[in-house]
C-alpha positions in Angstrom: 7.1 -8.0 -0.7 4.7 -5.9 -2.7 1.7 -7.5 -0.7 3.3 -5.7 2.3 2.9 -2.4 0.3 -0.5 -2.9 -1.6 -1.8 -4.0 1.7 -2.9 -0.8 2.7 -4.0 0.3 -0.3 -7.5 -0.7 -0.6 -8.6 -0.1 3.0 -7.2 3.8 2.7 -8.7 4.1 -0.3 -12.4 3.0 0.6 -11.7 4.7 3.9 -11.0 8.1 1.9 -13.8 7.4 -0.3 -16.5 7.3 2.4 -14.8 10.0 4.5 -14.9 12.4 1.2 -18.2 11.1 0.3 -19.6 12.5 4.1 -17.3 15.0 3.9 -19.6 16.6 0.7 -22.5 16.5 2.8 -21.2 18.9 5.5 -20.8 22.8 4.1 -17.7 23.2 6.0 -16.0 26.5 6.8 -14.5 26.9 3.5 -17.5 25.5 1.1 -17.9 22.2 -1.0 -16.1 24.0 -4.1 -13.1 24.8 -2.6 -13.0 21.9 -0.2 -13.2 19.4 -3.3 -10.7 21.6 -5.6 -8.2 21.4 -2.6 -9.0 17.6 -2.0 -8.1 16.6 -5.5 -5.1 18.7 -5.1 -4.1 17.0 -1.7 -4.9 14.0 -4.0 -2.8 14.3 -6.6 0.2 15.2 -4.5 -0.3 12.5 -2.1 -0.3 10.2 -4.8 2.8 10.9 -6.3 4.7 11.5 -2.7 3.6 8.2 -1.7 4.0 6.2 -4.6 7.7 7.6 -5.2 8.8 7.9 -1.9 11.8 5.4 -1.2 12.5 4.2 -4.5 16.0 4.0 -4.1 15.9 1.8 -1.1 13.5 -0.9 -2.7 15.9 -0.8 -6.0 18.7 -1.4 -4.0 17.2 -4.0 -1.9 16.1 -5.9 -5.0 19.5 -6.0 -6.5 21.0 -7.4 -3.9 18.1 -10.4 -3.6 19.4 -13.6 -3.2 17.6 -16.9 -3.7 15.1 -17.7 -1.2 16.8 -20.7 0.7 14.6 -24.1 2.7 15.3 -22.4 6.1 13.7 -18.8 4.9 10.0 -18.2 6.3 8.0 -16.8 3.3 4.1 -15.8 3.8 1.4 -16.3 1.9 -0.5 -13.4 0.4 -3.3 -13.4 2.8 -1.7 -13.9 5.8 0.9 -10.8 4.9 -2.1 -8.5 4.6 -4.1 -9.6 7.0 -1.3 -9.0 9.4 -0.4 -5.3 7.9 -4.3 -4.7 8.4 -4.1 -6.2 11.8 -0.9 -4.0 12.8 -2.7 -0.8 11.5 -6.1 -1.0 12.0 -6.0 1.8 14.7 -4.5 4.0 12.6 -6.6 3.5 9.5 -9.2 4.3 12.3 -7.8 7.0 13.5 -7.1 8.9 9.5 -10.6 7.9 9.1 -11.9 10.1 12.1 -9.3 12.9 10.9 -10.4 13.4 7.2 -14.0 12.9 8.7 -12.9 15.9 11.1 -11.4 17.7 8.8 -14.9 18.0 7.0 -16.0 20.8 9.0 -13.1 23.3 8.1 -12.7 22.0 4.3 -15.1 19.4 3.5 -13.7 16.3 1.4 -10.6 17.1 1.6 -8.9 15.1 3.9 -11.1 12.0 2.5 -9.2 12.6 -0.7 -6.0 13.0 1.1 -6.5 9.4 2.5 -7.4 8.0 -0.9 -5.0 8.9 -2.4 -2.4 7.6 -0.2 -3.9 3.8 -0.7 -4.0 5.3 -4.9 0.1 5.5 -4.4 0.9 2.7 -2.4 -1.2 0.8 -5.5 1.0 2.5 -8.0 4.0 1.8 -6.1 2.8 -2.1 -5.5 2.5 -1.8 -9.4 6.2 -0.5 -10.0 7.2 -3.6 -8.0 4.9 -5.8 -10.0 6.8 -3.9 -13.4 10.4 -4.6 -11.4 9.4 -8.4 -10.8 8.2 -9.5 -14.3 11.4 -7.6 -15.3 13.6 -9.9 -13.6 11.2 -13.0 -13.9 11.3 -13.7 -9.7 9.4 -12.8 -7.0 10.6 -10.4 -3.8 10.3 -11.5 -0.7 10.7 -10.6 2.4 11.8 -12.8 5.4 8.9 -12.8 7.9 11.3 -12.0 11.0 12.8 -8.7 9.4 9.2 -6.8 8.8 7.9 -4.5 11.8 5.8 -6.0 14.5 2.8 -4.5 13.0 3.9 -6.5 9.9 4.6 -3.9 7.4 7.7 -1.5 6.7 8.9 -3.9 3.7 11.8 -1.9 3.3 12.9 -0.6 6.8 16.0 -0.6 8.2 15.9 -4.0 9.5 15.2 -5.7 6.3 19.0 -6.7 4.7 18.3 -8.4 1.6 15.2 -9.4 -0.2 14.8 -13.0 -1.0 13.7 -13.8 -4.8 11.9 -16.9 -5.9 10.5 -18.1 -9.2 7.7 -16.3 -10.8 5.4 -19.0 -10.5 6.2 -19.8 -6.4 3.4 -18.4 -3.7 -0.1 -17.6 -3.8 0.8 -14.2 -5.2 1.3 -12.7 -8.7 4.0 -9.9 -9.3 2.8 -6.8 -7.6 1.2 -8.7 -5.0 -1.9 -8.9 -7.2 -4.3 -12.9 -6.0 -2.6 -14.9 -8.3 -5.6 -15.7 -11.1 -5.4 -19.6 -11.8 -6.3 -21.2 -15.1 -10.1 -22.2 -15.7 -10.1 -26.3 -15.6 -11.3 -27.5 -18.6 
């Protein structure tokens, strides 16, 4: 379930990155200096309204986790984010052209306003990955409750999570490539 969430992470961030890093080059309406203060304002705050936004609902969804059972479809790590990426890849296009427009009036700034969307969707992935060692089991969520675009991981249509062992899937807590042992 946190590979739904940290799915997005690292394509908004890069996105944001290059869209602030173009963004520098054009002077903008406003100027570079106060372009890049209010960027790493928009940053900050989008970083903490993202990563803390619907708490509440992924605690009480993960209380109520019940034991993934033989008849529950569970996805691997890559094919849960290649489907979020696949689901939202017009929209990642679309912010991209947006903070890129946004250059003109205050340059970086939108940029850092996509970066640090992806920077709070990793912190959040991380709170899960916090929750999970916590409780020593995995959240999952059943393949046929995410959105069509595969993400929302806790929308309205998801009931329970399912839990497994720590050591089950491809995917450490916090949806993290699990790192396997060096063979000796």
């Amino acid at each position: 379930m946190a590979v739904v969430v940290r799915a997005g992470a690292a394509p908004m961030w890069w996105l944001g990155v290059l869209a602030a890093g173009v963004g520098v080059l054009v002077p903008g309406i406003t100027g570079r200096r106060i372009g890049v203060m209010a960027g790493a304002a928009l940053f900050i705050v989008a970083a903490a309204w993202v990563a803390y936004r619907g708490r509440n609902r992924y605690v009480v969804l993960a209380r109520s986790a019940v034991r993934a059972g033989k008849h529950d479809v569970l996805q691997d790590r890559a094919v849960s984010a290649r489907n979020w990426r696949r689901g939202h890849h017009w929209w990642l296009l679309l912010a991209f052209l947006a903070a890129l427009g946004s250059s003109f009036a205050v340059p970086a700034a939108g940029g850092m306003l996509l970066a640090g969307c992806g920077t709070g969707l990793r912190l959040k992935a991380a709170w899960l990955g916090r929750r999970e060692r916590a409780d020593d089991a995995l959240l999952w969520v059943r393949v046929d409750w995410l959105a069509a675009n595969g993400g929302r991981p806790a929308g309205k249509t998801v009931k329970a999570y399912r839990s497994t062992g720590i050591a089950a899937g491809d995917a450490a807590p916090g949806g993290a490539r699990r790192r396997t042992a060096a063979l000796v």
